[in-house]
C-alpha positions as a Markdown table, in Angstrom:
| # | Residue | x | y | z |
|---|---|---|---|---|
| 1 | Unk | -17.6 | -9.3 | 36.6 |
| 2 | Unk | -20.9 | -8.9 | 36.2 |
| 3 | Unk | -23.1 | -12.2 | 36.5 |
| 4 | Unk | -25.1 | -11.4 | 33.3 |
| 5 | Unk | -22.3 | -11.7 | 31.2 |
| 6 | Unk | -20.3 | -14.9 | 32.6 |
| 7 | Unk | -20.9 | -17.1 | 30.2 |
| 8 | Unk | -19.5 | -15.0 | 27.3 |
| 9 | Unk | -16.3 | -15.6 | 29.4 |
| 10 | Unk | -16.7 | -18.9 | 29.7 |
| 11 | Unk | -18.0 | -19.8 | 25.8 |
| 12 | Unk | -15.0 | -18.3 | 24.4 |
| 13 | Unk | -12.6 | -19.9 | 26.7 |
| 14 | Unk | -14.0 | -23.3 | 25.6 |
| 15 | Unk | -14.8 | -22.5 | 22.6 |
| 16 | Unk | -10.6 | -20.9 | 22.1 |
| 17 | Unk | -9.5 | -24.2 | 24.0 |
| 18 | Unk | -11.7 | -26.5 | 22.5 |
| 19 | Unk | -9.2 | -25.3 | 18.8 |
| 20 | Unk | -6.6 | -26.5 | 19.9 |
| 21 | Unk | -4.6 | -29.8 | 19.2 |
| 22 | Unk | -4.9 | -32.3 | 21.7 |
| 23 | Unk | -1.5 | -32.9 | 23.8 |
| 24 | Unk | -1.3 | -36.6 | 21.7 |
| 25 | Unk | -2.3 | -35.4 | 18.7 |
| 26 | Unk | 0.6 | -32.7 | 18.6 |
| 27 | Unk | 2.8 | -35.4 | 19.9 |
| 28 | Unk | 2.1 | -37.6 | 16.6 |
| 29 | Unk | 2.6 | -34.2 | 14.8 |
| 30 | Unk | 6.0 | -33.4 | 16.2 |
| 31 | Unk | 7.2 | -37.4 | 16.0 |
| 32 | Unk | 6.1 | -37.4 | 12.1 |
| 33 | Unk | 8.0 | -34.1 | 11.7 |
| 34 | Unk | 11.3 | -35.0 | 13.3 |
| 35 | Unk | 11.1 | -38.5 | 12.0 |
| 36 | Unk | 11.4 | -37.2 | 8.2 |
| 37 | Unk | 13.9 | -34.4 | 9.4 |
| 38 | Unk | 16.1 | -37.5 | 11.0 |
| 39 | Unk | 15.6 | -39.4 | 7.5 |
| 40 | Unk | 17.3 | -36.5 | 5.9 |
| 41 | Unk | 19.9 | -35.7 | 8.4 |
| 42 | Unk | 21.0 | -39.6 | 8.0 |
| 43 | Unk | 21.6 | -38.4 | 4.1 |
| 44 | Unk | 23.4 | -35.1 | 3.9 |
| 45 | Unk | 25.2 | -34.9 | 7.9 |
| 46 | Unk | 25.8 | -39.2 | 8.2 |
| 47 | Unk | 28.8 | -38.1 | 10.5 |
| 48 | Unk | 26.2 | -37.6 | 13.3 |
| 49 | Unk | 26.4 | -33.7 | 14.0 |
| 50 | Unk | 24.4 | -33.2 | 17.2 |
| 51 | Unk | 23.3 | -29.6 | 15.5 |
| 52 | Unk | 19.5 | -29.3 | 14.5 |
| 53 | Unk | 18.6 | -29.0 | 11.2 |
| 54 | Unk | 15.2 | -28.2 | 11.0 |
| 55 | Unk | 12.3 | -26.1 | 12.3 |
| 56 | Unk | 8.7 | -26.9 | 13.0 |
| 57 | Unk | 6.9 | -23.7 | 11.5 |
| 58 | Unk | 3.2 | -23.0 | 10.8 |
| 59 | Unk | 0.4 | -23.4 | 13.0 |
| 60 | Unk | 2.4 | -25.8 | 15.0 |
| 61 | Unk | 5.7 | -23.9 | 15.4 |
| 62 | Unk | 3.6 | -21.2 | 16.4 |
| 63 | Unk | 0.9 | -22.5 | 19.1 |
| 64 | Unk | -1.8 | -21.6 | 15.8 |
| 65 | Unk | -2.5 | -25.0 | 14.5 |
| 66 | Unk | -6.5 | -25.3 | 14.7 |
| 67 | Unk | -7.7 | -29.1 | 15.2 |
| 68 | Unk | -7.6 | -31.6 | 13.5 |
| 69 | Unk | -4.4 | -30.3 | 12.1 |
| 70 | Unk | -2.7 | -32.9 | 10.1 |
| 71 | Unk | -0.3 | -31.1 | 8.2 |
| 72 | Unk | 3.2 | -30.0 | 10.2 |
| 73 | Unk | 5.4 | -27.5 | 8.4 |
| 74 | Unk | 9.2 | -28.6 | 8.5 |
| 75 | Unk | 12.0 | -26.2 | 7.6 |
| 76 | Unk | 14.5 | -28.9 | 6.7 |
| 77 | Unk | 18.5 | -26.7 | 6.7 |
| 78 | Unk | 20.4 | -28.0 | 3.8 |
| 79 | Unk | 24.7 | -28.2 | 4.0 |
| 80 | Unk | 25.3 | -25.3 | 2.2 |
| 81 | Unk | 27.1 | -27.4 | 0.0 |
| 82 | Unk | 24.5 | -28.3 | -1.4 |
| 83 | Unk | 23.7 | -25.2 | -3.1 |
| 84 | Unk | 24.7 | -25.6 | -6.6 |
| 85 | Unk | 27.1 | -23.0 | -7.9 |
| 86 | Unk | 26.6 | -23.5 | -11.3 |
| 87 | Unk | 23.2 | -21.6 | -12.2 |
| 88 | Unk | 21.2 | -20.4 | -9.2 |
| 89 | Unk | 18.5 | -19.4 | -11.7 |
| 90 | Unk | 17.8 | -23.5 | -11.8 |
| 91 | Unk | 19.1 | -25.1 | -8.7 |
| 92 | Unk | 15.7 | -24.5 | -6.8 |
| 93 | Unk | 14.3 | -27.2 | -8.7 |
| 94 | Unk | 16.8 | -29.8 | -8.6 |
| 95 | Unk | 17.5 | -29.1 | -5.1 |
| 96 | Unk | 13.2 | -30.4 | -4.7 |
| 97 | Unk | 14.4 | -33.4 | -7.1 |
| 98 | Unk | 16.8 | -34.1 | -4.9 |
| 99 | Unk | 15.0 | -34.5 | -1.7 |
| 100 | Unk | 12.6 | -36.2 | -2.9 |
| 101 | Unk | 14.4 | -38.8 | -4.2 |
| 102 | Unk | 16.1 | -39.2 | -0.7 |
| 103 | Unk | 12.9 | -39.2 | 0.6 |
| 104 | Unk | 11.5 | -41.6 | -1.5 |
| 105 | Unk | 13.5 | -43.9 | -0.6 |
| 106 | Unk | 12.1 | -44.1 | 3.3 |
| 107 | Unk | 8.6 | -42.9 | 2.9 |
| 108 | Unk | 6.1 | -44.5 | 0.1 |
| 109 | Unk | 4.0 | -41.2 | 0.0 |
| 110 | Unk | 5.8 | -38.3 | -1.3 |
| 111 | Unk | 4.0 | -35.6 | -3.5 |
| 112 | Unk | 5.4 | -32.3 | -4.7 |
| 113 | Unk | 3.9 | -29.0 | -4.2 |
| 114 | Unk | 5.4 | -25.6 | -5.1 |
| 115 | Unk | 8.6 | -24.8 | -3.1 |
| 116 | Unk | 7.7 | -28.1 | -0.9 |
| 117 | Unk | 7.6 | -31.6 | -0.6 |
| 118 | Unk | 4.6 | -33.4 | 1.2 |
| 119 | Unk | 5.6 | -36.6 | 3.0 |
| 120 | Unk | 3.0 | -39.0 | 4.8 |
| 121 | Unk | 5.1 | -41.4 | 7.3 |
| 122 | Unk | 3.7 | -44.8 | 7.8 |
| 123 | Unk | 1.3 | -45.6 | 10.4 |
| 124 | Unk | -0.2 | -41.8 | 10.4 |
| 125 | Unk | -2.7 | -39.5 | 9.4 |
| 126 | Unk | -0.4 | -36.8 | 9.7 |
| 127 | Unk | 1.4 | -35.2 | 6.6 |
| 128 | Unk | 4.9 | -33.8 | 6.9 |
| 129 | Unk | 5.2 | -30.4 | 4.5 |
| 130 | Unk | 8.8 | -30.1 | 4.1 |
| 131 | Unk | 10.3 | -27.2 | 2.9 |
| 132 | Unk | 14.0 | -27.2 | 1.3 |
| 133 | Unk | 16.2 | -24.5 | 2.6 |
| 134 | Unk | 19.5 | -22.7 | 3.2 |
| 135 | Unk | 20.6 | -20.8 | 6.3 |
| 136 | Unk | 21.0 | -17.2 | 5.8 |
| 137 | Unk | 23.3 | -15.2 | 8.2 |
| 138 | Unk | 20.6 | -12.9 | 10.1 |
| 139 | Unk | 18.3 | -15.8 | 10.9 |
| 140 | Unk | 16.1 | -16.7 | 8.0 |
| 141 | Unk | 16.2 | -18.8 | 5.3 |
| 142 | Unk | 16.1 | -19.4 | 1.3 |
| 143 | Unk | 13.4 | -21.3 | 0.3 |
| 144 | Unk | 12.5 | -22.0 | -3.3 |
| 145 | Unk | 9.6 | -19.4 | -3.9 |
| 146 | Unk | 6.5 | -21.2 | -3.8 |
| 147 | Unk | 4.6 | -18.7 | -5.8 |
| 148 | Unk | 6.3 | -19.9 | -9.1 |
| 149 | Unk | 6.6 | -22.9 | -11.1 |
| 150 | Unk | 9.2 | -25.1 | -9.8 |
| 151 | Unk | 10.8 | -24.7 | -13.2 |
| 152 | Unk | 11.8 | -20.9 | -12.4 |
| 153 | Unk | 13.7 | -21.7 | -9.8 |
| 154 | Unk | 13.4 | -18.3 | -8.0 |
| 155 | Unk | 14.4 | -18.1 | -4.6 |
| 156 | Unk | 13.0 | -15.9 | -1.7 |
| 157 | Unk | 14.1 | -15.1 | 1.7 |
| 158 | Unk | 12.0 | -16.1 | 5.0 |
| 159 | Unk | 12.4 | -15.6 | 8.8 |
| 160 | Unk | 10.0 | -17.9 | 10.8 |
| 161 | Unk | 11.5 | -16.9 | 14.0 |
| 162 | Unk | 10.6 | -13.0 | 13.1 |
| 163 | Unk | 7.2 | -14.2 | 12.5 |
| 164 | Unk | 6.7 | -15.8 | 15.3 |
| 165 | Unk | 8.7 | -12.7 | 18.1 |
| 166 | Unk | 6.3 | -10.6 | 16.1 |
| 167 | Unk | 3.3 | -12.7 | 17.1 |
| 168 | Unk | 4.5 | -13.0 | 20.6 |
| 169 | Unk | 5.1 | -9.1 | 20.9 |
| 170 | Unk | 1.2 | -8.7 | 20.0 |
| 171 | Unk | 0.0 | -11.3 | 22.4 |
| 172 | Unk | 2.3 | -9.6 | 25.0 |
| 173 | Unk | 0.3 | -6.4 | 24.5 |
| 174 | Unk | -3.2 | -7.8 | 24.1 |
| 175 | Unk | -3.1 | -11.1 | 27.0 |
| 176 | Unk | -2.6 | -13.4 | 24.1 |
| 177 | Unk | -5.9 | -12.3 | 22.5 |
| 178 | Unk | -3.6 | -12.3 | 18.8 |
| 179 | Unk | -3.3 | -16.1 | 19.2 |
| 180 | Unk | -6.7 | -16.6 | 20.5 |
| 181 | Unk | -7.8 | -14.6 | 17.3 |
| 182 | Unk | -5.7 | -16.5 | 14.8 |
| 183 | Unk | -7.3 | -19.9 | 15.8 |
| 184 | Unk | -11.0 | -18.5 | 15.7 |
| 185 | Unk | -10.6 | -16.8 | 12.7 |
| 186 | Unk | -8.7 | -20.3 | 11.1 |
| 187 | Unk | -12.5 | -22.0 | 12.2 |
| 188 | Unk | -14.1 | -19.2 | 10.3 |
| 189 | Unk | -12.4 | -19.4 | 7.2 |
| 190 | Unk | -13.0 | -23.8 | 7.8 |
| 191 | Unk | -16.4 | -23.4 | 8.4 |
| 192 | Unk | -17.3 | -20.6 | 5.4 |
| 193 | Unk | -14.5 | -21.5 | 3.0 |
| 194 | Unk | -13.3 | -18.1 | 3.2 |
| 195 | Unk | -10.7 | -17.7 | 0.3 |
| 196 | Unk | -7.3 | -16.3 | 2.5 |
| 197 | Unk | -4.6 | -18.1 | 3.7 |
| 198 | Unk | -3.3 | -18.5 | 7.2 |
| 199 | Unk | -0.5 | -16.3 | 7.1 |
| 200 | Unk | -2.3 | -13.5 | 6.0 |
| 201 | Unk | -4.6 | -14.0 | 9.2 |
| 202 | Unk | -2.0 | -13.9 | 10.9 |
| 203 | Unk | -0.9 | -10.4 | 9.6 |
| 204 | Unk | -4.0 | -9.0 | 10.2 |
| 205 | Unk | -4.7 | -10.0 | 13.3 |
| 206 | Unk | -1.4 | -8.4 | 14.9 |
| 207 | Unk | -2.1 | -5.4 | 13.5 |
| 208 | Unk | -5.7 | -5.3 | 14.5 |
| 209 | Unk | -5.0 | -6.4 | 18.4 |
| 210 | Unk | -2.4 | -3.0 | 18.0 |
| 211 | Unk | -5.6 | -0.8 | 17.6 |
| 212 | Unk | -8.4 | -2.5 | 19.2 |
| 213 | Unk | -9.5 | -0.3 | 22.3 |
| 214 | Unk | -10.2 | -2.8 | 24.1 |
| 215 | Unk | -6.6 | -4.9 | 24.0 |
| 216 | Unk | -6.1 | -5.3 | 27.5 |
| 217 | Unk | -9.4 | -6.6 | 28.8 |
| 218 | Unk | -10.6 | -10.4 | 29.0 |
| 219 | Unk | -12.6 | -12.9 | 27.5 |
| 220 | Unk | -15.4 | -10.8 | 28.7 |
| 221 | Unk | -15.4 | -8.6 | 25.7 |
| 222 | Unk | -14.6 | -11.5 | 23.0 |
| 223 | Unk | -17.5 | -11.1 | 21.3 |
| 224 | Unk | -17.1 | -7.4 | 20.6 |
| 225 | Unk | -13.7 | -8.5 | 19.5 |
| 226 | Unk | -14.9 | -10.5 | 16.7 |
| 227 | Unk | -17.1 | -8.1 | 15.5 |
| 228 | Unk | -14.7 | -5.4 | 16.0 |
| 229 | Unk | -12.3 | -7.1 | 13.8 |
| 230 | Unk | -14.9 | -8.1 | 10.6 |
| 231 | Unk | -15.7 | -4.6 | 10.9 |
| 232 | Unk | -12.0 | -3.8 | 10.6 |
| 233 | Unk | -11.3 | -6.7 | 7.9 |
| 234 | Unk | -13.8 | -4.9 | 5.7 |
| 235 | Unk | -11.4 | -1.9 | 5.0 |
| 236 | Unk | -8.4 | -4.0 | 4.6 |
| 237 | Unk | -9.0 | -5.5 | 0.9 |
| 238 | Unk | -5.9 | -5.4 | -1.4 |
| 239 | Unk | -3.3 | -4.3 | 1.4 |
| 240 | Unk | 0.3 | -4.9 | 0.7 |
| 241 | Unk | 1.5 | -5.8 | 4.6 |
| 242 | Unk | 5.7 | -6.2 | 5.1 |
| 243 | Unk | 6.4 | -9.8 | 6.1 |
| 244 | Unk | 8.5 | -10.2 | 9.6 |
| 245 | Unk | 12.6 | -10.1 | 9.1 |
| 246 | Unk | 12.3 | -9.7 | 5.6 |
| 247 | Unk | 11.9 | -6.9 | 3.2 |
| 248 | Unk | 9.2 | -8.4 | 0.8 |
| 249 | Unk | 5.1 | -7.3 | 1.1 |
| 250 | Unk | 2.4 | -9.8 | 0.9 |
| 251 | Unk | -0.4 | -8.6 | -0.9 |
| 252 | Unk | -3.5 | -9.8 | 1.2 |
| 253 | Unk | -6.5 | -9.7 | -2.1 |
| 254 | Unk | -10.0 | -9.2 | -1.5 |
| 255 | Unk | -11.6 | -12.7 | -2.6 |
| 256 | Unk | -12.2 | -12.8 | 0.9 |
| 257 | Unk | -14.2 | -9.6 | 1.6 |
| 258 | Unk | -17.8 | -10.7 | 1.0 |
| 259 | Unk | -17.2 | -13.1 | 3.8 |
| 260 | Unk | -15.4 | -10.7 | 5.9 |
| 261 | Unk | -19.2 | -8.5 | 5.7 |
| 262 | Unk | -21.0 | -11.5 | 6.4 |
| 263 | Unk | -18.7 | -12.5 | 9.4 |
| 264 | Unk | -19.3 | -8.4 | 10.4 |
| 265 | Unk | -23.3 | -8.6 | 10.5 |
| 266 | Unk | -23.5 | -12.2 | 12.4 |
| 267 | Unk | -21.1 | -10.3 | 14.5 |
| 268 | Unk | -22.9 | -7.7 | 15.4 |
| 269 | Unk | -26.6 | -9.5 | 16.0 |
| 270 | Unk | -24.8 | -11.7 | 18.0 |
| 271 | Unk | -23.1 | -9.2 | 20.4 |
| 272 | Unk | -26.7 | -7.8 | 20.4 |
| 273 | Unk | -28.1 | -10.8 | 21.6 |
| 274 | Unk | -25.6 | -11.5 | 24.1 |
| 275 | Unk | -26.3 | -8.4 | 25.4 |
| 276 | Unk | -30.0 | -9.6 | 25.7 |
| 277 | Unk | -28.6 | -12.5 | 27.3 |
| 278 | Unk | -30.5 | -14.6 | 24.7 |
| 279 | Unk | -28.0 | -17.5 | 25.0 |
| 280 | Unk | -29.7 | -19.7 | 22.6 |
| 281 | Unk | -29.9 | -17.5 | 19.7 |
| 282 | Unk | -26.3 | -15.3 | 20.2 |
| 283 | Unk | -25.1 | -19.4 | 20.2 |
| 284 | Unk | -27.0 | -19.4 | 16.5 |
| 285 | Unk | -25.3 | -16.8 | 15.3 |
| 286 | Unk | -21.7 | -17.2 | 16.4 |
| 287 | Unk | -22.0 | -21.0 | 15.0 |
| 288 | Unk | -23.1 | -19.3 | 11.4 |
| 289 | Unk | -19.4 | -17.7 | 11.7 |
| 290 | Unk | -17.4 | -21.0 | 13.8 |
| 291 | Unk | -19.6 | -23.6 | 12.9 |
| 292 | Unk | -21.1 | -26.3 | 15.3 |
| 293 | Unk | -17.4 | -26.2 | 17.0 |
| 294 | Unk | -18.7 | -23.4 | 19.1 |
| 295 | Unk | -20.2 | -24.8 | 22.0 |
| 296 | Unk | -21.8 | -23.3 | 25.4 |
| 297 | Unk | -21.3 | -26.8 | 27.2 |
| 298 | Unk | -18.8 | -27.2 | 30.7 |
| 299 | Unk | -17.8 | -24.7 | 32.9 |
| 300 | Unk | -14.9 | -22.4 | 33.1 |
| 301 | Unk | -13.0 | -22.3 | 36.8 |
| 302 | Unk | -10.9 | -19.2 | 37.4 |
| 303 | Unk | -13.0 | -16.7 | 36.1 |
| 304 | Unk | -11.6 | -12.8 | 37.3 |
| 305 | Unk | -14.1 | -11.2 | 39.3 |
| 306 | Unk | -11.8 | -8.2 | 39.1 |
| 307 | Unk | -13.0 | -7.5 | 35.3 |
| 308 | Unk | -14.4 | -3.9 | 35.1 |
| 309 | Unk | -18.4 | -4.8 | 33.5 |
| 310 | Unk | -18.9 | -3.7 | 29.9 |
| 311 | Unk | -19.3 | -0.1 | 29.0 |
| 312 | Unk | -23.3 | 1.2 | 28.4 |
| 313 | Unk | -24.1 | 1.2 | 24.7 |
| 314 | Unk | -21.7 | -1.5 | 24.0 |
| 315 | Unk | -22.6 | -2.0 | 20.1 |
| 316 | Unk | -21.1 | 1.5 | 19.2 |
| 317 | Unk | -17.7 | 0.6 | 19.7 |
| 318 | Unk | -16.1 | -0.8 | 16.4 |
| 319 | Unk | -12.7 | -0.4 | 16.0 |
């Protein structure tokens, strides 16, 4: 590794580390999550069964959770029993009723979204997002579909598990840079409001890492990464992109787009001034995109001398 470019190794490395949840604070996370899922286990399997019922998903089930993150998503697996036969066209709703009335009964907090149930144990800051579901037979689940009223009732199919062997199979190919890339880009859209959701990220960013020429290399070439990828986002408005172990498409929108340019032209000054080795000003910029979270402070051991140095005319090479 070259020594002029060391500490764009070591800024990203901190700045990617510095993202994520403390060891305690996804402790309390996990404890809040299991300790609803146990509340409902008492209710619907009181015999004791030693099977698990439930599945942390989200940021948390997936090593994505950006701090402070103090909402944990719990798949909570219903008896299918439970299911009622008479009109599936309305048992989504009454299924929420329900659980929340179990859960009210435990926790004081309890407030219903669409297709979920937020819960806030006692004695933390951390909310529980529980989400009703059925077993299916290939490994996903029936959720009640969160994009409708709960009054329609309509069910859809997920598979968390797909979604998350999908993410690993794109940090397998890229050294982890699809995780690294979800968290950054979950502090840009904090930091500038950005108008998409967390799951679309997600979908984006494991199909970009799949193209990116430079997938295999380090933290050495992070900041061409991010600019890579804004200039990627920008063509990607609208897309309709297949979720994981299901057969329905997520349409991403384009809310998001002006942000996406913006993101693209701090990028790029920034990667400019990093080449300059203008520390102070390349920090500037990439805080305009992260926010004051991105910090050049502590050092990084371990750094792989082994790294080939950056091609010559660096900027040219968007994705």
């Amino acid at each position: 590794m070259i020594s002029e470019w060391r500490h764009v190794y070591r800024r990203f490395h901190n700045f990617v580390e510095g993202l994520r949840p403390t060891l305690s604070e996804a402790n309390i996370a996990n404890g809040a999550a299991v300790e609803v899922a146990l509340c409902l286990k008492r209710h619907f399997r009181p015999s004791g069964s030693a099977d698990l019922d439930y599945l942390i998903i989200g940021g948390y089930g997936k090593g994505t959770a950006v701090r402070p993150a103090r909402t944990v998503d719990l798949i909570y697996d219903l008896p299918i029993e439970c299911r009622r036969a008479d009109s599936a066209s309305d048992s989504g709703p009454l299924i929420l009723l329900d659980v929340a009335a179990i859960l009210g009964e435990r926790f004081s907090a309890v407030e219903p979204g669409k297709g979920w149930l937020m819960v806030v144990p006692a004695g933390t800051d951390v909310a529980v997002r529980v989400i009703p579901a059925f077993s299916c037979a290939d490994g996903g689940y029936l959720t009640v579909d969160s994009a409708v009223n709960a009054g329609n009732g309509h069910w859809r199919q997920i598979n968390p598990m797909a979604e998350v062997t999908a993410l690993r199979e794109a940090d397998d190919r890229s050294a982890r840079k699809a995780t690294h890339l979800i968290l950054m880009m979950k502090a840009w859209r904090r930091q500038r409001s950005v108008p998409i959701g967390a799951f679309p990220i997600e979908l984006l960013v494991t199909e970009f890492v799949a193209v990116w020429n430079y997938h295999r290399r380090s933290l050495l070439f992070y900041d061409w990464m991010i600019r890579d990828l804004f200039f990627w986002l920008r063509h990607q408005m609208g897309r309709s992109m297949m979720i994981p172990g299901t057969v329905d498409r997520l349409v991403i929108g384009a809310d998001w787009i002006a942000e996406a340019e913006n993101g693209y032209l701090a990028a790029t000054h920034a990667c400019l001034l990093e080449r300059d080795n203008d520390a102070a000003g390349a920090i500037a910029m990439w805080r305009q995109i992260f926010g004051s979270i991105f910090d050049d402070s502590g050092q990084t051991a371990g750094e792989d001398s082994t790294i080939l140095p950056k091609p010559g005319n660096k900027i040219e090479s968007a994705a």
